[in-house]
C-alpha positions as CSV (number, residue, x, y, z in Angstrom):
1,X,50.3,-15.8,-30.4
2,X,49.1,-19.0,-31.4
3,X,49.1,-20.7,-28.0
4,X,46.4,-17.3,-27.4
5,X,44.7,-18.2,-30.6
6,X,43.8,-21.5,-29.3
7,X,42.9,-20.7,-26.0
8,X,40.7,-18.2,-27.2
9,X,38.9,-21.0,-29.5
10,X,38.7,-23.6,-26.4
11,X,37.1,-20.7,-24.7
12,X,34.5,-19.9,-27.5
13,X,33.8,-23.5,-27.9
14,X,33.2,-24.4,-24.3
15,X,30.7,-21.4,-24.0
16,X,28.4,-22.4,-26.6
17,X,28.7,-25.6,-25.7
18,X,27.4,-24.6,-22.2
19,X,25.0,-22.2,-23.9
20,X,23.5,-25.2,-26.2
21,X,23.4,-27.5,-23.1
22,X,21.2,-24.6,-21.4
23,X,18.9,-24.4,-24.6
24,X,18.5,-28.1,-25.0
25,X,17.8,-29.2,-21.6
26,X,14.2,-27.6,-21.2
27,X,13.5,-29.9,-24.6
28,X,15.3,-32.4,-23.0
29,X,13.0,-32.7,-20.1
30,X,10.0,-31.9,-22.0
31,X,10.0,-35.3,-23.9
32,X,11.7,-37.2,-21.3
33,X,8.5,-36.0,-18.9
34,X,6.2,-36.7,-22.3
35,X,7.6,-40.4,-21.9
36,X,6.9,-41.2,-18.3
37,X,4.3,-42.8,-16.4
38,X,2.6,-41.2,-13.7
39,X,4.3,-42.9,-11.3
40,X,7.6,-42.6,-12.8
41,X,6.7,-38.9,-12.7
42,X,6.1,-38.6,-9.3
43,X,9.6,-40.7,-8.1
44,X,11.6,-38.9,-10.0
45,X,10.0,-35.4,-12.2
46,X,13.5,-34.8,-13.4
47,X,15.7,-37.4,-14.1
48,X,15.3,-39.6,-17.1
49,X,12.2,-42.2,-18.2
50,X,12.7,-45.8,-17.2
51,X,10.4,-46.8,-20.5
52,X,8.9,-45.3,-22.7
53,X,4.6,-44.4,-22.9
54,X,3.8,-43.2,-25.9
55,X,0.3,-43.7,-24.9
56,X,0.6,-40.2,-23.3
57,X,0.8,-39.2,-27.0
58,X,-2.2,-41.1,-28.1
59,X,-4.3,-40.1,-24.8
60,X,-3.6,-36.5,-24.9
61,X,-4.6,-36.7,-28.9
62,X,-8.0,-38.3,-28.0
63,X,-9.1,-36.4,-24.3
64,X,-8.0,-33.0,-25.7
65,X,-9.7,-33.4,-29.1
66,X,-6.5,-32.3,-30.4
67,X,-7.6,-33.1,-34.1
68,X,-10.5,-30.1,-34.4
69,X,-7.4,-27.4,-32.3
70,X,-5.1,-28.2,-35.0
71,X,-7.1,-27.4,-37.3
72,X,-8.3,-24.3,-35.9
73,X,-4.8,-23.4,-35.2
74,X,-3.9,-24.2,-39.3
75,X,-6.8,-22.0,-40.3
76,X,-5.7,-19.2,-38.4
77,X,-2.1,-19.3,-39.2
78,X,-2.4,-19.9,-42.9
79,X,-5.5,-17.6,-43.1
80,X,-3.4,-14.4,-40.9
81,X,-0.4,-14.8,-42.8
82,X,-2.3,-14.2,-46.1
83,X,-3.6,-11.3,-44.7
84,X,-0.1,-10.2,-43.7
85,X,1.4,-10.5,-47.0
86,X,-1.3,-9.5,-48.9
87,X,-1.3,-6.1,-47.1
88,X,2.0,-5.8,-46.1
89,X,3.6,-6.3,-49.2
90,X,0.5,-3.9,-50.9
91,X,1.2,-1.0,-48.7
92,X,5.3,-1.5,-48.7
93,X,4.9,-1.0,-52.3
94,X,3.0,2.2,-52.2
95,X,5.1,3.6,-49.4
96,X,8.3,2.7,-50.5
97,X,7.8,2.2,-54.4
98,X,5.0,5.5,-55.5
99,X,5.9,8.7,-54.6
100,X,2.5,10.2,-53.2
101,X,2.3,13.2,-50.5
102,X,2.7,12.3,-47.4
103,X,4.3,9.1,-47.9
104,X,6.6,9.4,-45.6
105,X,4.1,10.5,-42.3
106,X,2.2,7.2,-43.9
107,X,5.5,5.4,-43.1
108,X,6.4,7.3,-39.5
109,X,2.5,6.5,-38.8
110,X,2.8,3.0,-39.9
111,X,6.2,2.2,-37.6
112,X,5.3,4.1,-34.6
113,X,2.9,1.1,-34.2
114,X,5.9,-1.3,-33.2
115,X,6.7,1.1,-30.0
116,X,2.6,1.3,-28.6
117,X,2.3,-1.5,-26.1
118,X,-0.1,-4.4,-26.4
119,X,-1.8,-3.8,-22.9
120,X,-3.1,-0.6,-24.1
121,X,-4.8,-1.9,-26.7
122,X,-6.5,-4.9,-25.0
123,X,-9.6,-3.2,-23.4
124,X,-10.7,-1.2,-26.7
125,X,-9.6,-4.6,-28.7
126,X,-12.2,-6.2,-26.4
127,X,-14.9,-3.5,-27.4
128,X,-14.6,-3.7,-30.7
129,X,-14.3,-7.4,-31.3
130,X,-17.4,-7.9,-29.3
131,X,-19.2,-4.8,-31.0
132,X,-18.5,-6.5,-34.4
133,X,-19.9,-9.8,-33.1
134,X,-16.6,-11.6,-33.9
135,X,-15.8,-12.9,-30.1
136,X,-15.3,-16.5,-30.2
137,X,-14.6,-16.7,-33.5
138,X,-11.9,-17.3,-35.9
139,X,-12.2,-14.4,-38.0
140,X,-12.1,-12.1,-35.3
141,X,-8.8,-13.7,-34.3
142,X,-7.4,-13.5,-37.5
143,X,-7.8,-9.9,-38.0
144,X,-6.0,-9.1,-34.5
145,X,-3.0,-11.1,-36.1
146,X,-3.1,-9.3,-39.3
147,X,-3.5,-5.7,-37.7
148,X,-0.3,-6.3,-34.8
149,X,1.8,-7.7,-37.6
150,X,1.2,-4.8,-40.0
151,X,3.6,-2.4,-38.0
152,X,6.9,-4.4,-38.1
153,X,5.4,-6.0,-41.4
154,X,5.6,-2.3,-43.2
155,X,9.0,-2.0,-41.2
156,X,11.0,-4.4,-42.3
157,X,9.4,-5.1,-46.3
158,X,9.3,-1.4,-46.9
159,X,12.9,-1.3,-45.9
160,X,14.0,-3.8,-48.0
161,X,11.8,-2.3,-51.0
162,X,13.8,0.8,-51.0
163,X,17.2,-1.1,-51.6
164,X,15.4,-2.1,-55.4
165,X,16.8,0.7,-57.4
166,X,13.8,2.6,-58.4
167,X,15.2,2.1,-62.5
168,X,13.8,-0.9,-62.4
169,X,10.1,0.9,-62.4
170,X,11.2,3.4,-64.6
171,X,12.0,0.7,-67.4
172,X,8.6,-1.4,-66.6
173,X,6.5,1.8,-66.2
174,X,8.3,3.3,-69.8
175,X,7.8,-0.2,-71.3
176,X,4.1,0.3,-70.6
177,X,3.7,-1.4,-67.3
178,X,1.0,-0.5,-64.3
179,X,1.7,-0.5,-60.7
180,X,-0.6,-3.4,-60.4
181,X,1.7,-5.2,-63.5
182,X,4.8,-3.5,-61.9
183,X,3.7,-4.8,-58.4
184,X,2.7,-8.3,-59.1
185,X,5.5,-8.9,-61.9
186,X,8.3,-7.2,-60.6
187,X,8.4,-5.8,-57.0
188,X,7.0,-9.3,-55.6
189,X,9.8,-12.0,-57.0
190,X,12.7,-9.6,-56.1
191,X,11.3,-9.3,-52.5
192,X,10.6,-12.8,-52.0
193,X,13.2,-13.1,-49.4
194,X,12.2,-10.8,-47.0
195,X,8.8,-12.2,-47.6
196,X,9.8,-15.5,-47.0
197,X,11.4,-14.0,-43.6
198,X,8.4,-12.4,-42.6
199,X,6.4,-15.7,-43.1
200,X,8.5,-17.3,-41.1
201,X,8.6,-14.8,-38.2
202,X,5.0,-14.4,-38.4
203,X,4.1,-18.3,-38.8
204,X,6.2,-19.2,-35.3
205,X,4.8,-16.0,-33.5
206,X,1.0,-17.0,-34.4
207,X,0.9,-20.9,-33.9
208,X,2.7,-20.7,-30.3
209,X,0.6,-17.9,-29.4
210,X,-1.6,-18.9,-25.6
211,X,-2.4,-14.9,-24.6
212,X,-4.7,-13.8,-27.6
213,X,-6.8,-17.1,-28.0
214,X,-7.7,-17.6,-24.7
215,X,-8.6,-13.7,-24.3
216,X,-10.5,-13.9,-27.5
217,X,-11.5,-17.1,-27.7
218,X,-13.9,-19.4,-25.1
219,X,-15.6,-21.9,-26.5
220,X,-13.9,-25.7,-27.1
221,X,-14.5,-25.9,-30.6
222,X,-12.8,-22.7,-31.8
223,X,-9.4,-22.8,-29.2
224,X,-6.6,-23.3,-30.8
225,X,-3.9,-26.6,-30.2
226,X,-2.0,-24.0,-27.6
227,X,-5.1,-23.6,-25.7
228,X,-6.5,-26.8,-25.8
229,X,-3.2,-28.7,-24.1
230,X,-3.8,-26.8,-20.6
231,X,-7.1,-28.4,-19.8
232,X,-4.5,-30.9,-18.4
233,X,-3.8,-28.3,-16.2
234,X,-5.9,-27.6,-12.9
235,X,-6.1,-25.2,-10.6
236,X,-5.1,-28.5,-7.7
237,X,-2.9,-31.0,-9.4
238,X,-1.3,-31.0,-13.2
239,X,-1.0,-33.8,-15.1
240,X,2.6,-33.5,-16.0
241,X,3.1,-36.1,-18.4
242,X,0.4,-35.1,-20.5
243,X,0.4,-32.1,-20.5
244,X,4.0,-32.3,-21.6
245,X,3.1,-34.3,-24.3
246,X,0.5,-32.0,-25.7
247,X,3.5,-29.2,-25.7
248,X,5.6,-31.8,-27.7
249,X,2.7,-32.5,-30.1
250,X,2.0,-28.7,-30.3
251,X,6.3,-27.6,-31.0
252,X,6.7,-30.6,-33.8
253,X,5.1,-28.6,-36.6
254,X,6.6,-25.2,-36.2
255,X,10.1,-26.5,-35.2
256,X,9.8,-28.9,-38.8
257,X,9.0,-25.5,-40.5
258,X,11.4,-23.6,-38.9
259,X,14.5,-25.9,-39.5
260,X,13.0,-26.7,-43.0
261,X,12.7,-22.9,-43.6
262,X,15.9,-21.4,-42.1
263,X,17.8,-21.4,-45.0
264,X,15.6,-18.7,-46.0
265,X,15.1,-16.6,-43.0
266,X,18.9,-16.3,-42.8
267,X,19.5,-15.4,-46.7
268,X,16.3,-12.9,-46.2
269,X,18.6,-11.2,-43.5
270,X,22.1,-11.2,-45.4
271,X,20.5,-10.0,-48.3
272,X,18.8,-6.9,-47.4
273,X,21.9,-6.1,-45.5
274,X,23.6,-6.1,-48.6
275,X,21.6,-4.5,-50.9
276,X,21.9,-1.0,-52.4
């Protein structure tokens, strides 16, 4: 029994060590290709760097104008997850907190959004950003990000909502308190972990986003940091190394916020499972 015990953790070890191995490799050559020389590149694309060039860093920081696409990528990922939580939260409570007419179709309406595909949205996305005269602009981008995330937004915070016991808004609403006062007071600091999960989620999903930018978005001053890093990319030849950096440049943030933020994203999970 225990000689099966043991085997069975030597077999469980070895697979996620092969598993991690698979993960980390990609990163592995990522920055090891970030690091080489062009020549270097070319003798060898995938075995390690012989020195290391972090002028690649610095020239892909200058040629790309990397500065003004961070910035433009910060704006639209702070600006989109306000949005988000601002309405997602707002219309979780009313679903899932007031007991209105319908507020269960509102709910079936609001999740059947998760199962329509993107593609057939694109076209009339297309129509209406340009009728509204927000192609090539932020703005415009940032209310495509708040409008996909709504669906699993409303999924997964009115979920959790409905795990509050509604005696809690009993007691606020008999000691005087408003749904604004009840909302903003009450509701909001005991869903903060589910909020903090669907910032996280969000945050990750909207900074390494290529598709919607570069469908809604054209001009050089407006693209965003994951746009801007494949001009090192041609339709002829690709400059490897660079453009290798500019993906290292682009994954540093969101992979600090992520491993900074986990802790959260993990207790948001455990704790709406065990709830109620």
């Amino acid at each position: 029994m225990l000689a099966e015990k043991t085997l069975y953790k030597n077999l469980i070890f070895w697979l996620m060590l092969g598993v991690s191995a698979f993960v980390a490799y990609p990163l592995l050559l990522m920055i090891g290709t970030s690091l080489k020389s062009e020549n270097e590149l070319y003798m060898d694309s995938v075995g390690l760097f012989n020195s290391f060039h972090f002028e690649n860093y610095v020239r892909v920081w200058e040629e790309a104008r990397l500065a003004r696409m961070f910035s433009n990528s910060i704006i639209v990922t702070v600006a989109s997850l306000a949005g988000i939580v601002l309405l997602v939260t707002s219309a979780s409570f009313a679903i899932a907190r007031l007991r209105f007419r319908g507020s269960r179709l509102t709910y079936l309406l609001f999740f059947s959004g998760i199962f329509i595909p993107f593609q057939l949205s694109m076209v009339p996305l297309m129509i209406v950003i340009r009728a509204l005269g927000l192609y090539n602009n932020l703005f415009g981008l940032i209310l495509v990000y708040v409008n996909l995330a709504i669906p699993f937004g409303i999924f997964l915070v009115a979920g959790y909502m409905k795990t509050v016991p509604m005696e809690l808004d009993e007691s606020a609403r008999m000691d005087g308190c408003s749904d604004w006062t009840l909302y903003r007071k009450i509701i909001v600091p005991l869903i903060k972990p589910v909020t903090v999960t669907l910032i996280i989620l969000q945050c990750i999903q909207i900074w390494n986003d290529f598709f919607l930018p570069n469908l809604l978005i054209s001009t050089t001053a407006n693209k965003t940091v994951t746009v801007g890093i494949m001009s090192f990319r041609g339709t002829f030849s690709t400059t490897w190394n660079l453009l290798m950096a500019g993906v290292t440049i682009t994954l540093l943030p969101v992979m600090g916020f992520y491993l900074f933020t986990q802790k959260y994203i993990i207790g948001g999970m455990t704790a709406g499972a065990v709830k109620g």
